[in-house]
N, C-alpha and C positions, 0 to 999 in steps of 0.2 A: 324412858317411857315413850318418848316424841317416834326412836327407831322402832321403838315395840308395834306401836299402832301402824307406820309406816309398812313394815314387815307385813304387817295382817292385810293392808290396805292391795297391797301388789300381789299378795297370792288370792285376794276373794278378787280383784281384775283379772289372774290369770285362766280363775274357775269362769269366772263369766264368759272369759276369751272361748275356751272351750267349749260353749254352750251356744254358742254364734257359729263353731265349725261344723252344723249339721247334726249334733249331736243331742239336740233335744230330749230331756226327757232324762240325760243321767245328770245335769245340774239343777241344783234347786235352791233357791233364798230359802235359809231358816229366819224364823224370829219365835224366840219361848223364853219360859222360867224354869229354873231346875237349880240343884244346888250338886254340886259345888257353881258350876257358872253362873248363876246367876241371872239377872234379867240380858240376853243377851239376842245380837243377829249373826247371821253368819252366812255360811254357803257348805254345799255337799255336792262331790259328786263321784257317779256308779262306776268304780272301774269293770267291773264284771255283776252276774246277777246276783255270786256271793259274798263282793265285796265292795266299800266306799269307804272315802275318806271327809273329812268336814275340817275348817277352821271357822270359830268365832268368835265376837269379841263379845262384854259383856261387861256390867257393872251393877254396881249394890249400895244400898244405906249400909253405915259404918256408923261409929261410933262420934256424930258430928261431920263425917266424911264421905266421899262417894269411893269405893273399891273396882277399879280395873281388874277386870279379866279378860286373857287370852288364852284358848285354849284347842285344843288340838285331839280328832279322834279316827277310829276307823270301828268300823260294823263290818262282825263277819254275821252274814246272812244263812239260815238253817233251812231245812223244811222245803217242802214243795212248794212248786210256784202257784200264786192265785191264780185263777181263772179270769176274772177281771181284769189285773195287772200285769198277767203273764212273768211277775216276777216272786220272790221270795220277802215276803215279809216280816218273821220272826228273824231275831238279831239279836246278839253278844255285842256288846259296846266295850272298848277298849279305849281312855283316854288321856288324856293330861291338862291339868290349867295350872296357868302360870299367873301369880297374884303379885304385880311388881311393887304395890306398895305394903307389904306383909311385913315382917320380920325376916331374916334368911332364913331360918327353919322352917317357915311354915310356906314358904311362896308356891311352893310345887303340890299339888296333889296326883293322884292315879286316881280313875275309875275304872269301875267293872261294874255293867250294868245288863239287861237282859229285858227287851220289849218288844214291840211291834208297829209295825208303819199301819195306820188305819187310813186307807185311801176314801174321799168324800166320792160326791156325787161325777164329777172331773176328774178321773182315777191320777191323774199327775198330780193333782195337790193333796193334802190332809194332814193330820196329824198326829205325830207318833209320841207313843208313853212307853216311858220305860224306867226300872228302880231297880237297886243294887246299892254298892258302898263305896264311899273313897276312902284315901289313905291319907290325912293329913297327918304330919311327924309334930311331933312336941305340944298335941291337944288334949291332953292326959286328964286334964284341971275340966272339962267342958262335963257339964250338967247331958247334955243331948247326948253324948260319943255312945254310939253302940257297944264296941266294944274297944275298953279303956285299954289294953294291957298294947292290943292292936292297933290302936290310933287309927279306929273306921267309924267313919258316919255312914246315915242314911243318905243316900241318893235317889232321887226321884225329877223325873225332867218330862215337861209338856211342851211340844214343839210345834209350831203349825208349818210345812214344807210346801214349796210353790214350784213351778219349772222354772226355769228362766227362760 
């Protein structure tokens, strides 16, 4: 757990690092709620106007317990660029979180999700929504599972994004 957070700690400095090289504007502090991750912060940044990468970390009420998450994604960006932002802001979410106090079966999920960057008044910051499903393996038993046979939830994430 201790190297888990550590791991997260040196690549959200190394996105910052990049964001101090002149680069304004492709880095940004996350902080949102969504599931699988959870209540979580993070960092993103643009490598290109159709693509970016994020790590975050994140945690949750459990059963008496608090649940660590870290997780890891990329957005491939679709569609014409805003006028506004001069960039592309409908998006395919591609992801993973890793739940180190879970069971082994269940530590891992996959998303696939599908939403859009809503830029505020300050076109660099706002809030993106986006919904789709994960993949978590051996949740067969769960009342919520979209679909049983497939071991998929619903996924749904609100995120507010800042520059750095």
């Amino acid at each position: 757990m201790k190297s888990s957070m550590a791991i997260t700690v040196l690549l959200l400095s190394s996105l910052t690092g990049w964001a101090q090289n002149g680069q304004t504007g492709k880095a940004r502090a996350t902080i949102g709620l969504s599931g699988p991750e959870l209540l979580h912060v993070g960092a993103t940044y643009r490598i290109a106007n159709a693509s970016q990468i994020g790590l975050s970390a994140g945690a949750g009420p459990g059963m008496g317990t608090i649940w660590p998450a870290l997780s890891i994604e990329h957005r491939l960006y679709l569609g014409e660029n805003s006028e506004r932002t001069n960039q592309k802001v409908w998006f395919f979410r591609q992801g993973t979180t890793f739940f180190p106090s879970a069971s082994s079966g269940q530590q891992f999920t996959l998303t696939l999700t599908a939403g859009k960057d809503i830029p505020f008044k300050n076109a660099k910051n706002g809030l993106t929504l986006d919904a789709g499903v994960f993949y978590l393996p051996h949740s067969e038993e769960s009342s919520v599972i979209l679909v049983r046979s497939l071991n998929l939830w619903p996924a749904l994430r609100f995120e507010l994004y800042f520059v750095l």
